[in-house]
ROLOVO-531386 format. One record per residue: y, x, z of N, C-alpha, C, O in turn. Coordinates in pm, whole numbers, plus 50000, padded with zeros to 5 digits. Layout:
N
YXZYXZYXZYXZ;...
//
This chain:
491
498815008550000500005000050000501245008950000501475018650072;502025003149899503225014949888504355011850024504494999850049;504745016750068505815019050169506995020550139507285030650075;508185009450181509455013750152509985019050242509615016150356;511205030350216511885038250339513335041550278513685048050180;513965035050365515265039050430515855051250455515795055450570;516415057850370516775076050406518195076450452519025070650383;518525081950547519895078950594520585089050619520465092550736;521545097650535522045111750584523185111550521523255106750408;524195116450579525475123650488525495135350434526595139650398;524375142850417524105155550313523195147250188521985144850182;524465143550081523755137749958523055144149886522245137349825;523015161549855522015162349789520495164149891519305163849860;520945165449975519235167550096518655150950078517435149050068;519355142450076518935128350075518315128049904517135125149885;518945130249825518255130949661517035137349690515935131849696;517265149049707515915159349673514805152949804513625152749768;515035148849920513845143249963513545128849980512715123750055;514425122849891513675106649857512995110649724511945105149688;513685121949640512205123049515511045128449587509895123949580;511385137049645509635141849690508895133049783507695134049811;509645125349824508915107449876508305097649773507355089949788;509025099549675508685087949575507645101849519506695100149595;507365111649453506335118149389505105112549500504005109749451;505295111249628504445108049694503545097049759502655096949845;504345084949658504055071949666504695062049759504305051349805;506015070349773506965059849887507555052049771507705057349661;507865040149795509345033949734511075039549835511505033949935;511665050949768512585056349876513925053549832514125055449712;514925049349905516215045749904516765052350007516295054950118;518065055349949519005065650043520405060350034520745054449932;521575062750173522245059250157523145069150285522505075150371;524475069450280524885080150366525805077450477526795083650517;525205065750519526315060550688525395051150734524495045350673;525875050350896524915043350954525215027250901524315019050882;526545024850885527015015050824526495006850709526064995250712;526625016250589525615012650486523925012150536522955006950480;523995016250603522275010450586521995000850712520934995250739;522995000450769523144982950828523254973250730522754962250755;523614974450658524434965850516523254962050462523004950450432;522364972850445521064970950312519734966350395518794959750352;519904971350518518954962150618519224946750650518234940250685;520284941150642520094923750590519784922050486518994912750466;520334931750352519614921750212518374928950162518114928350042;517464936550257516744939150210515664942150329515754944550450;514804940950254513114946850355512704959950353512204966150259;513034965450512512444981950460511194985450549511234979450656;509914994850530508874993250645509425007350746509115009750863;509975012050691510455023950773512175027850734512605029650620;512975028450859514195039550816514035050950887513685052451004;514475063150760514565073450799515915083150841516345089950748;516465084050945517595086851002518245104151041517645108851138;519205112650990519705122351012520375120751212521215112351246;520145124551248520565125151422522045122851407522775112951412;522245139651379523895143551334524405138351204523975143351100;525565126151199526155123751109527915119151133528485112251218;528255124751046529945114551055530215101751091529475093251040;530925098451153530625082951211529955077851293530085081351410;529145069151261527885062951345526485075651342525865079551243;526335079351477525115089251466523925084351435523745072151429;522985092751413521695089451440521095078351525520465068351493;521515083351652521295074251814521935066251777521165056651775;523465061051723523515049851736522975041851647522895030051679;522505045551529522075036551414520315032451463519715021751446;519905042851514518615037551594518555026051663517825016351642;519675028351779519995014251864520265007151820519614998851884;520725002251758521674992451636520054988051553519574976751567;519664994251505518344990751391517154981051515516584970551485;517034987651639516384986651733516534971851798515754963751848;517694972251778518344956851852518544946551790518574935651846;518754948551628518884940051523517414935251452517024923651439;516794946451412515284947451337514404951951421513644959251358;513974951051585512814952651652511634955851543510764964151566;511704948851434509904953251393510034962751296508974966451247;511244968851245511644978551146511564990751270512354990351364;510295003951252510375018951280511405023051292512315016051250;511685034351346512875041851278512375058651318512425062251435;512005066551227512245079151267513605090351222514365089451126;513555099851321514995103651355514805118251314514095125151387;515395124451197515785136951165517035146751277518075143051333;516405158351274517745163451316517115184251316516035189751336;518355188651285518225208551274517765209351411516885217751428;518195201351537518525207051661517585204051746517905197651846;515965208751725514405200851794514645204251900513755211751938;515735202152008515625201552171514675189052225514435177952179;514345194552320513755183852435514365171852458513755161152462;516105173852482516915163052524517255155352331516955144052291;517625161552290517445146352150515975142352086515685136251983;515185148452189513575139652087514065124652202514275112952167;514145132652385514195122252462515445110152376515135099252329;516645115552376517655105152357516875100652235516545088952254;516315106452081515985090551988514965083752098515305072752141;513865088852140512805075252175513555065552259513425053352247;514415071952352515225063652446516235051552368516465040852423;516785055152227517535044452141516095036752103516405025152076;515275037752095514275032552022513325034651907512425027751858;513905048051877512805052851760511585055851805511075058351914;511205054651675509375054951665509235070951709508685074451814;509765078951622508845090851623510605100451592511705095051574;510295115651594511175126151597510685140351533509865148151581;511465141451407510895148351325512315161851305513425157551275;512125177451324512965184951309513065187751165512235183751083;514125194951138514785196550997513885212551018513055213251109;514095222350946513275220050774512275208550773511385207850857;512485197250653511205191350675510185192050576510565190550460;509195193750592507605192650593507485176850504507395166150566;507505177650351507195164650319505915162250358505665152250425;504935171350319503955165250327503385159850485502825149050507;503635167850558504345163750720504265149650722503385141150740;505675149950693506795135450694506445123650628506955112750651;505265126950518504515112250471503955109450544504265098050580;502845115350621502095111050724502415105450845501765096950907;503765112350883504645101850979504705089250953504225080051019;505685088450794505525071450799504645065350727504705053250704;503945071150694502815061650666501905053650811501525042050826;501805064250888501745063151073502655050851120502225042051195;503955051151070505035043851099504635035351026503595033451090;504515024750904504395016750840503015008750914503214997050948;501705014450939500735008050957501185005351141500304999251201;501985007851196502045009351288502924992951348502804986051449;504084992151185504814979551179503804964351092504114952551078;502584972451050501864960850950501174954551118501084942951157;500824965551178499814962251344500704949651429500174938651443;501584951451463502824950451528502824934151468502644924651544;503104932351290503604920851256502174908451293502224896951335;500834918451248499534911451286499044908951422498394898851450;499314916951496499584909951662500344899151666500064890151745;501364898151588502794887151629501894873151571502024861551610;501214877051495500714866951426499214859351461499044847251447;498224868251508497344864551616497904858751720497394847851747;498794862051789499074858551934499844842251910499584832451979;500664842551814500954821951735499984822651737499604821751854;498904824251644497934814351623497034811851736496404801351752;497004825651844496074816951994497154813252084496844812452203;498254811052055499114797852097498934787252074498994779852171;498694782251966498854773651890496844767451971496724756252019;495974774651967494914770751985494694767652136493774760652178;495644773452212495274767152318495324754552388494994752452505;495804746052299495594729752337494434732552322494404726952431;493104736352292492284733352318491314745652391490424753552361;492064741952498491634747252609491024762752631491934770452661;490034767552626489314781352628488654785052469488144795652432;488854771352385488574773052221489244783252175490264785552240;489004791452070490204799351995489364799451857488234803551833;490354793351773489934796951628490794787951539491334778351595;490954789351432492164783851363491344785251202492144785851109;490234785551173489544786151024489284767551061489314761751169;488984761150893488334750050882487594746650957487824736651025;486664752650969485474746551043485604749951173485084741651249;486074758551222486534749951391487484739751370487184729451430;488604739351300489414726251269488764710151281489414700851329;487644709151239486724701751223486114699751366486494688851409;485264706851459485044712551569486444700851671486214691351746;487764706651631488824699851722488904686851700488954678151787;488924685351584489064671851557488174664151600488734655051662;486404662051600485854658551633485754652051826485434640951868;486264666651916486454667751992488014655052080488214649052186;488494656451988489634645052005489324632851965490164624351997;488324628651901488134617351874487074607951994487034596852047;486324620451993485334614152137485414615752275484684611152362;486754625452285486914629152425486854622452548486454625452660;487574608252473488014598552550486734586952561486754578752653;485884587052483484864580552476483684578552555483104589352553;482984570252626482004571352752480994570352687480244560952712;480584581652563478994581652479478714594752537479554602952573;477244596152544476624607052546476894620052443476854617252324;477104630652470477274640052309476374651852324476124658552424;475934652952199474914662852208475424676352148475274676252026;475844685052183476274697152109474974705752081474114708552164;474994709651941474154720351860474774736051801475964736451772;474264743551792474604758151773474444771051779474534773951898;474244780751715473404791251766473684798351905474784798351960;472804802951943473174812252036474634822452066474754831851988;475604821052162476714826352151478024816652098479204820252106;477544803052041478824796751959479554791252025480534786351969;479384789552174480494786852281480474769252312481464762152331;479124765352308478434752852328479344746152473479814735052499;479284757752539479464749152683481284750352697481954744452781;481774759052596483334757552643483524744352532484534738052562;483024740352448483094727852364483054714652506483764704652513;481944719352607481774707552673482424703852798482254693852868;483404716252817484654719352872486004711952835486734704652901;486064716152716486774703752635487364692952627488544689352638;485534684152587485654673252578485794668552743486454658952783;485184675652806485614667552991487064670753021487674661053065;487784681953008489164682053028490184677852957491284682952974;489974665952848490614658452758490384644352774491154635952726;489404641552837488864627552859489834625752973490744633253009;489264609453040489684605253163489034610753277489424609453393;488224615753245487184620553370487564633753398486884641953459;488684635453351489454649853346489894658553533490014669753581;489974645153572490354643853736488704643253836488534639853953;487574648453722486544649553819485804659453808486274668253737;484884661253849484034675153852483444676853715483334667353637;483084689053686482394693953560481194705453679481214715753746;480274693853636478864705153657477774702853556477404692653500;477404714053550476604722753418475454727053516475534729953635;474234726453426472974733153467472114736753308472114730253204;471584746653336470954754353246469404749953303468994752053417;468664743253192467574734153210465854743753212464774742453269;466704756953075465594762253087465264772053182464144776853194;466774776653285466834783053408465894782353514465344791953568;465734768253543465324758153687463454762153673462844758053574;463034766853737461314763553767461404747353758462294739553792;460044745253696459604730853666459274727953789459614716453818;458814732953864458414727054024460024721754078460084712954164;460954726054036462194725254092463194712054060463794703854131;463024715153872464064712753839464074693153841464924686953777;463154686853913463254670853950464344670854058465204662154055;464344680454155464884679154266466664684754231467654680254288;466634694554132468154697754093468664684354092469534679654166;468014678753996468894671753878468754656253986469864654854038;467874645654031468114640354113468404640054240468914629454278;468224649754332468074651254428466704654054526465684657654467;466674652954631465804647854760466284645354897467364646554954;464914640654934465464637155074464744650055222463984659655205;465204646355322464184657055421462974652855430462764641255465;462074660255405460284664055423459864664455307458704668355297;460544660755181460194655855050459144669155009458474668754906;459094678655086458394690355004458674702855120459524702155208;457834713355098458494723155176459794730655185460144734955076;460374732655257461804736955301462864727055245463934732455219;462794712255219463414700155247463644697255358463154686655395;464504705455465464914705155538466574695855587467154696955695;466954687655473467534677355463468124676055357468234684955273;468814659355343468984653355258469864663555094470454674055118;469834661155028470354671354949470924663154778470224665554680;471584658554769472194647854628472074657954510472504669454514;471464652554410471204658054298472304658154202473394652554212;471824665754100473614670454046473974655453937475014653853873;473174649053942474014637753903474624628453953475364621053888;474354627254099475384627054161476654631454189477664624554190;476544647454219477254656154189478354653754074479434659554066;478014647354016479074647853881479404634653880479684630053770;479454625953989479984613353976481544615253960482264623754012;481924603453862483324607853782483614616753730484664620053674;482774621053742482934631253631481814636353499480834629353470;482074646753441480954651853371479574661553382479524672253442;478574655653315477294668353382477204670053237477184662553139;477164686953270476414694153146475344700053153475104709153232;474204693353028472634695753065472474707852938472214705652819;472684719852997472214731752909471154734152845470334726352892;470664740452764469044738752686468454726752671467284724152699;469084721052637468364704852702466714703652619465774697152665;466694711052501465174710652460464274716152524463064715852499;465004723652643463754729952672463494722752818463194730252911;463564711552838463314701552963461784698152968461204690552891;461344703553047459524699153103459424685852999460454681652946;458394680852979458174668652920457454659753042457384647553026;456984665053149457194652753253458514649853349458474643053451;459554655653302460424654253350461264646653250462444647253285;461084638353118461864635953032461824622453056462964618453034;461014611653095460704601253096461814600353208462834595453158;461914602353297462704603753441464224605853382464824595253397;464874613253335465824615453304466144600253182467304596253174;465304595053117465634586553011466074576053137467254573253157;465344572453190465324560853281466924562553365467894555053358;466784573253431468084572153482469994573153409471064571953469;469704575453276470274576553156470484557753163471584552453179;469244550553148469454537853094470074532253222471204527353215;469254532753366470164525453477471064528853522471354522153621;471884538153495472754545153579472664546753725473454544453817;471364551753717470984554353918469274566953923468134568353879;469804569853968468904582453997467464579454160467784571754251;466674583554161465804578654298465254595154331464324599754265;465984603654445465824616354483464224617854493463544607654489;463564631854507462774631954534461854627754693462304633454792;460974620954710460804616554803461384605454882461024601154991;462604600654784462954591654858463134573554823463814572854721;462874563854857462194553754822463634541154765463334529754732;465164546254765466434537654778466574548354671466254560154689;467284541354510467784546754400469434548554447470054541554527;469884559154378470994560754432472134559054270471644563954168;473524552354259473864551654123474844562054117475414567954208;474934563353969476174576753984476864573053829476404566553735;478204580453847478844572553751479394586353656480464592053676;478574589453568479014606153503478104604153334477104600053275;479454610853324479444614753138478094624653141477954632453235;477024623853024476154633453003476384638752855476094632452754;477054653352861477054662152787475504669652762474894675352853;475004668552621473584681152682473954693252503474554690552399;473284705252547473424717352440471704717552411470644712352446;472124724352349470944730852280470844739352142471294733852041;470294752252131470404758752051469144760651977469114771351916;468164753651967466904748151899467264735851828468084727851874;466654734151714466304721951655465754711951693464534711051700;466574702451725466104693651840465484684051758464424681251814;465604675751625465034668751552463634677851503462744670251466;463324689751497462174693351490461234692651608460064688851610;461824696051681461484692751858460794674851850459594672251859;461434669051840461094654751840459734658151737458624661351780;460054656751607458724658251504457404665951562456214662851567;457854672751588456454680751685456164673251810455184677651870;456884660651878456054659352002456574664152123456374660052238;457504676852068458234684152191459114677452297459104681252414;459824668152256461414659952298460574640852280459464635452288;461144639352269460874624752333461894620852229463034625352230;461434612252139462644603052031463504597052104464714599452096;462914587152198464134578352258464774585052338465694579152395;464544599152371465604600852535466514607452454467664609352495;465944613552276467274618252196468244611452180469404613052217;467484599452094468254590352047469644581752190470674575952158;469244583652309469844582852413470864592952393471904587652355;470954607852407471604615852452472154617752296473384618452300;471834618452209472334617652072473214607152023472884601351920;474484603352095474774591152041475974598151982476184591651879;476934608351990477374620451891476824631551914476494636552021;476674637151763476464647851748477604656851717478524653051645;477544670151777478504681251770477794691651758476954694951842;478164701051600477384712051575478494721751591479624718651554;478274732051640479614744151646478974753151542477774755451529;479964757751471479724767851346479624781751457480124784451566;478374790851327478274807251409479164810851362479824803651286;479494823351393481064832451360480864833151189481844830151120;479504837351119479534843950969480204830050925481104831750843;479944815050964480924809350877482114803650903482434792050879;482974814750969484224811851048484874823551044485624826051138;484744833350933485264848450918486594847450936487154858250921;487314838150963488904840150923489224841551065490344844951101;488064838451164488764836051302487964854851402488104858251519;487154862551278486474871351357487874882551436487824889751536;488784880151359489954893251410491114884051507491994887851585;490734871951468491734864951585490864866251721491524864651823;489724868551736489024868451833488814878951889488774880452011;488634888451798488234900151833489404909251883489144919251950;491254904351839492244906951947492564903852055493124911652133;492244890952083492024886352223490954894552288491304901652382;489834894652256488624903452365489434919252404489294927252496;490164918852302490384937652316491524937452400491804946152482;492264925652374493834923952517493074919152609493794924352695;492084912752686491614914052779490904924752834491114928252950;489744932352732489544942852800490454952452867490394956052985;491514957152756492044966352755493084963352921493494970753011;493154952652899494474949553054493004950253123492614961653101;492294945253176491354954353274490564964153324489814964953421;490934972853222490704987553170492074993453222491875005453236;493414990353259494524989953261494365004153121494445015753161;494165001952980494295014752885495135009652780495044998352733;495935018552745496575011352584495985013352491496195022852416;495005003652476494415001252313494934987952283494604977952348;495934987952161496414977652065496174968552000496634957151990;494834977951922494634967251780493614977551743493114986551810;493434973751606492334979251498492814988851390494004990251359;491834995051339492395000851256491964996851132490814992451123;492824997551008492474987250889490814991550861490164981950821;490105003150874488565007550840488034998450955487174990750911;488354996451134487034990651183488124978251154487744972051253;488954971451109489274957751074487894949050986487244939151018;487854959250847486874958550785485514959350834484764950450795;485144966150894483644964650942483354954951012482184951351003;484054948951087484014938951161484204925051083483584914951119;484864924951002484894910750908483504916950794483184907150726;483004923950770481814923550701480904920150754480034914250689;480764922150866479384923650941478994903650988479794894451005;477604903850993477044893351011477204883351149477144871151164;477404893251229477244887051366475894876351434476104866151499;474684881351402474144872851458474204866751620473834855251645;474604874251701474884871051806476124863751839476454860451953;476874861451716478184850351732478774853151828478384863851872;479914846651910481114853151952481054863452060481844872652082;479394858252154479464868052284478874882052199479154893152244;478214881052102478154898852035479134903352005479334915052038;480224895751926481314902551921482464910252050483154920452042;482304900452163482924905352309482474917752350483114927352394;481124916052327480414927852361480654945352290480554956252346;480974941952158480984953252054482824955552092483214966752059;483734947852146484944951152135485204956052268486164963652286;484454952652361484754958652519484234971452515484634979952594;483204974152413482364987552423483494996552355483745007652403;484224991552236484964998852166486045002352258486195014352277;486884993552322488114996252384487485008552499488195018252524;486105006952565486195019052642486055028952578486905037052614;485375033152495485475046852412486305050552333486315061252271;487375038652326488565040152194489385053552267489755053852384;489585065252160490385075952200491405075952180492055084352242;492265065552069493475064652047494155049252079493435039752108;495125048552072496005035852087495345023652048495345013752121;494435024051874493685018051831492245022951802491815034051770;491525008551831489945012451786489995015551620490465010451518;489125028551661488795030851496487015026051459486275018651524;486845031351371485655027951319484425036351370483275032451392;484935047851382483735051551523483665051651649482875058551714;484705042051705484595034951862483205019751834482635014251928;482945015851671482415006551661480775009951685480525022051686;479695001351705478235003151730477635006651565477935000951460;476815016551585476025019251495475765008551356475985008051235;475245002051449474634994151356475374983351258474824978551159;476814980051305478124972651283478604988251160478984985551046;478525000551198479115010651094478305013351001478665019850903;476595006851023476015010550875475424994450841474284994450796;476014981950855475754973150838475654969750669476584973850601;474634963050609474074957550517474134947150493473504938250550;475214945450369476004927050320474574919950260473884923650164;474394909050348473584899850300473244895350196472214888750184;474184898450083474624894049931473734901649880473624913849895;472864891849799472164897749662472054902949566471934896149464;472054917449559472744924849412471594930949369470964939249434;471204925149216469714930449178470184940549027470384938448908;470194946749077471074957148922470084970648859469094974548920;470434975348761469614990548752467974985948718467384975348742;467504998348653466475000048618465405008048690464255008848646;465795013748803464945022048867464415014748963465225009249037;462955012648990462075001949076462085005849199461864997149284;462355020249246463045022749423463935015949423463945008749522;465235013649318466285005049361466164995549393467104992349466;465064983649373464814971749364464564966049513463594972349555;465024956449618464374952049696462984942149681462614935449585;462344944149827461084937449784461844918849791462924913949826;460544913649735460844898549756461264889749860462064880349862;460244897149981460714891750104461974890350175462344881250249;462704903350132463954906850120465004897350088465674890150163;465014898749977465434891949877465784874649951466824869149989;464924871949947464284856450014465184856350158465954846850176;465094865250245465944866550380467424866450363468154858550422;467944878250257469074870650224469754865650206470954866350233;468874856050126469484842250014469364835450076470054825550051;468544834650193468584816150311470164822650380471084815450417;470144835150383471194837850512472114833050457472704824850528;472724835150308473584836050223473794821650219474934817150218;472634812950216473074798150206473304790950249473834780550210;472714796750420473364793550545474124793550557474534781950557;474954801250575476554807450567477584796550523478494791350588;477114794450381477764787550270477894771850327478774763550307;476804771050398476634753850390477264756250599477044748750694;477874766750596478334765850753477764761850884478154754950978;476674768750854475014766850998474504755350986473384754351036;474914746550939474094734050891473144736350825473314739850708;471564734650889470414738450876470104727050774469434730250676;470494714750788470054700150681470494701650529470004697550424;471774710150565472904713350446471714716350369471144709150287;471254734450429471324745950358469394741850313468724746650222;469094733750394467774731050310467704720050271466754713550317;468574713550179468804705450096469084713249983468494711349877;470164723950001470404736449877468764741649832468324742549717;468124744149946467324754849903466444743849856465834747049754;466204732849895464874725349849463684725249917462634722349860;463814730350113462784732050139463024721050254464194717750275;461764713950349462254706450423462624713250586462294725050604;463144707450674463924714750756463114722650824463384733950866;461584713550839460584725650904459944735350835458764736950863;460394741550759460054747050659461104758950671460854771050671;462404752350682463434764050693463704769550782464364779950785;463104761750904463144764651056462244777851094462564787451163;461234775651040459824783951067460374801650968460344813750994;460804792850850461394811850813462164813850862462214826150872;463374807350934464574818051029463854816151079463404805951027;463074819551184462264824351315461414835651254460864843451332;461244837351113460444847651070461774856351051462064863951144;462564855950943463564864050935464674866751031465774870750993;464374864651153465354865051268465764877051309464874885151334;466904880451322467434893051372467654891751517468414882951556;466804903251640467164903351753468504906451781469184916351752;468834893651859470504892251892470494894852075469664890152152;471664903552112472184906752257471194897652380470914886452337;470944898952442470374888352565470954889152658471484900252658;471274882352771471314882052923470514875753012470054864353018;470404888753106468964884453223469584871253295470414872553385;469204860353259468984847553356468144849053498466934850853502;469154847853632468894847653758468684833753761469364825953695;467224828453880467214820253931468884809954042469094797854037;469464817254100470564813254140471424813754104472414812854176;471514815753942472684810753885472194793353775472984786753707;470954790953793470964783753715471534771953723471814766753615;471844764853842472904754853893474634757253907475094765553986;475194751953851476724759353852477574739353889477364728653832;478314742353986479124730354029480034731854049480344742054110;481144721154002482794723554034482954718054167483974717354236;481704713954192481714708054383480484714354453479514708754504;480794728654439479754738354483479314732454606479754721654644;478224741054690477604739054819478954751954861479654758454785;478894751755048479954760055102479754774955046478784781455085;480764780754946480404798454980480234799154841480374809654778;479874786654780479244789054583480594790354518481704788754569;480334793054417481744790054348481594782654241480454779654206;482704778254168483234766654073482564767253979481704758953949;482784775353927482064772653771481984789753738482614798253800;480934792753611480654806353553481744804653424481854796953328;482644818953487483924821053370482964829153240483564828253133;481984834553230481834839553139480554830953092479994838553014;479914820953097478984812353019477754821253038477744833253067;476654812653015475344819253030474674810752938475254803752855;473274811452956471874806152929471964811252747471544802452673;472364821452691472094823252546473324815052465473624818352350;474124802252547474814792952405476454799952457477244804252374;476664799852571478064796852578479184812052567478914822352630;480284811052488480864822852515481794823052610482124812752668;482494838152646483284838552761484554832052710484984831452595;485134826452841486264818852823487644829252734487774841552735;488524818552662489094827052581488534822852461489384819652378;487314821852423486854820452309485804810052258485444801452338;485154810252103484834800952108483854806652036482894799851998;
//
């Protein structure tokens, strides 16, 4: 990208002879010889860098810095001068210049300055511009993304918020399932009540009757008294049933029932108790294949299915991977207390190429790792993970005559579902309607072609999470668990 610059000196031929050896060098360079005039040409014109003489007639250096500084904040300015003391590098940075460069100058030097300087004002304008757009996203709450298909995602979300139906959210692993169900409870009316979440495939099956309804004292060993189950727990408010496919199947009949009466009967105890709460449930399995197999129970779907909400993975939401991936790095970095900025245009790129199977919490992960090893202001491309720096575009390119070049079929085939996935935006019904195969069919090869994505060790005592904890628990998990949800901030 060519660079325009601002040359500012009252020695006219030093200003000629080094705006040509700027322009031989691929600057666009303009010169002019008062601080005045190039106040003048800085309203009618756009410059990415001015380049400033210290010592001049009139308005100095310093003051045309301050002046540029106070007027054009996002316009550089580096500061020429014969006299490389200590005290005028201090006085330009102190007016506000970027950088401080001594006379004889060093073109080839001095390109690299502003070219330094230019990417430094492209960083600067793309922060200004991330940080609107996760303005702008935070009406919805801990969501961040601003591509179509979260657009879609919001909208949906506003339409049912307010609504007393069951909703079923779908999505891969990482797509931020449970801040969706965050959402919809802090937009509704039930906004003024508790939000408790349980992770279904967390709970031991010996257990998880007694989570979710309750018991009473003796009901079992160490029922040592009465104890209200979390659907109670979430009276007036919302319960979120995490994994929900992966719920015991003698525990499904029980949950339908108390779904239809609105009253729950604890374990062991013989008086149904009613409770008055929204049921949110996730799941990152195919839950209509689940049913077809026998796994899930039709009617307790068709119960908890009365909307459906699919969250797109990151590959088909690329427009939102660098809006996201600046936020993770301003959080790390402020609890790192380190100055890392931004990206650099090489790991910009690797990061919008790359696949993300692990969707947004892989990406948190790859940008917290970067900001600690980042050695400069910005992550470069080898603060990024291996496997993100030799990553392989999914895209099918069958070219050439030499049969080593050729991938095998299987290959080939892994691709092209990924590729059509993508396209049809994680919609598994979409993309095997494209391909022509039926859903269990397409289900069974992503589980063959599956790429191992990030994990987290699931503790037994985190698998219950309540905004009306027991004494000593706390509120809710800021960073999401069970495989679906990402850390707050994101989506």
């Amino acid at each position: 990208m060519t660079a325009s610059v601002l040359l500012v000196d009252d020695d006219r031929p030093f200003c000629e002879s080094l705006a040509e050896g700027l322009t031989r060098r691929g600057f666009d360079a303009a010169w002019c010889g008062s601080g005045p005039e190039a106040l003048a040409l800085l309203e009618s014109r756009d410059f990415d860098v001015v380049l400033t003489d210290l010592s001049m007639h009139g308005m100095t250096g310093l003051e045309l810095c301050g002046r540029v500084a106070a007027a054009r904040p996002d316009v550089p300015v580096v500061v020429l001068t014969a006299f490389g003391s200590l005290e005028s590098a201090v006085g330009a940075i102190r007016a506000g210049a970027y950088d401080f460069i001594s006379k004889p100058v060093d073109v080839d030097s001095l390109s690299l300055t502003l070219e330094r300087a230019r990417q430094h004002r492209a960083l600067r304008e793309e922060l200004r511009r991330l940080r609107r757009i996760a303005g702008e996203s935070r009406a919805f709450e801990e969501l961040l993304g601003a591509s179509p298909a979260m657009n879609v995602v919001y909208d949906l979300i506003e339409r049912v918020a307010d609504a007393e139906v069951s909703v079923v959210v779908t999505g891969e692993s990482g797509t931020g399932k449970e801040l969706v169900a965050h959402a919809l409870h802090r937009r509704s009316r039930r906004r003024g009540g508790p939000f408790v979440a349980v992770n279904c495939s967390a709970i031991p099956t010996s257990l998880i009757e007694s989570q979710l309804f309750g018991h009473v004292r003796g009901a079992f060993t160490d029922a040592r008294e009465d104890r209200p189950g979390l659907f109670v727990q979430a009276n007036r408010g919302s319960l979120f049933l995490d994994e929900i496919a992966d719920l015991p199947l003698q525990v499904q009949p029980k949950l339908l029932r108390a779904l239809q009466e609105r009253c729950v009967r604890p374990v062991g105890g013989a008086v149904e108790v009613p409770f008055d709460a929204r049921v949110i449930a996730a799941t990152n399995h195919d839950i209509e294949l689940a049913v077809d197999e026998h796994r899930f129970r039709q009617d307790l779907y068709y119960r908890l299915n009365v909307v459906h909400l699919e969250v797109p993975p990151l590959r088909a939401r690329s427009g939102d991977v660098l809006l996201l991936a600046q936020h993770f790095l301003e959080k790390a970095a402020g609890r790192a207390e380190r100055r890392v900025v931004g990206f650099t245009a090489g790991a910009a790129e690797r990061l919008l190429a790359y696949a993300w199977p692990g969707n947004v919490r892989e990406l948190q992960n790859c940008v917290e790792r970067a900001v600690a090893l980042a050695r400069y202001d910005q992550v470069t491309v080898d603060d990024l993970p291996e496997k993100i720096r030799s990553y392989r575009s999914p895209h099918v390119v069958v070219a050439g005559d030499d049969p080593s070049d050729l991938p095998p079929l299987e290959e080939v085939e892994r691709r092209y579902i990924h590729r059509v996935l993508e396209s049809a935006g994680g919609n598994r019904t979409r993309a095997a309607g494209i391909l022509g195969l039926g859903r269990k069919t397409l289900y069974r090869r992503l589980l063959h072609y599956a790429e191992p994505s990030p994990t987290e060790p699931r503790a037994a005592d985190e698998a219950c999470r309540s905004s009306v904890p027991p004494a000593g628990g706390s509120a809710a998990d800021p960073d999401g668990r069970g495989g679906d949800n990402t850390p707050r901030g994101s989506s």
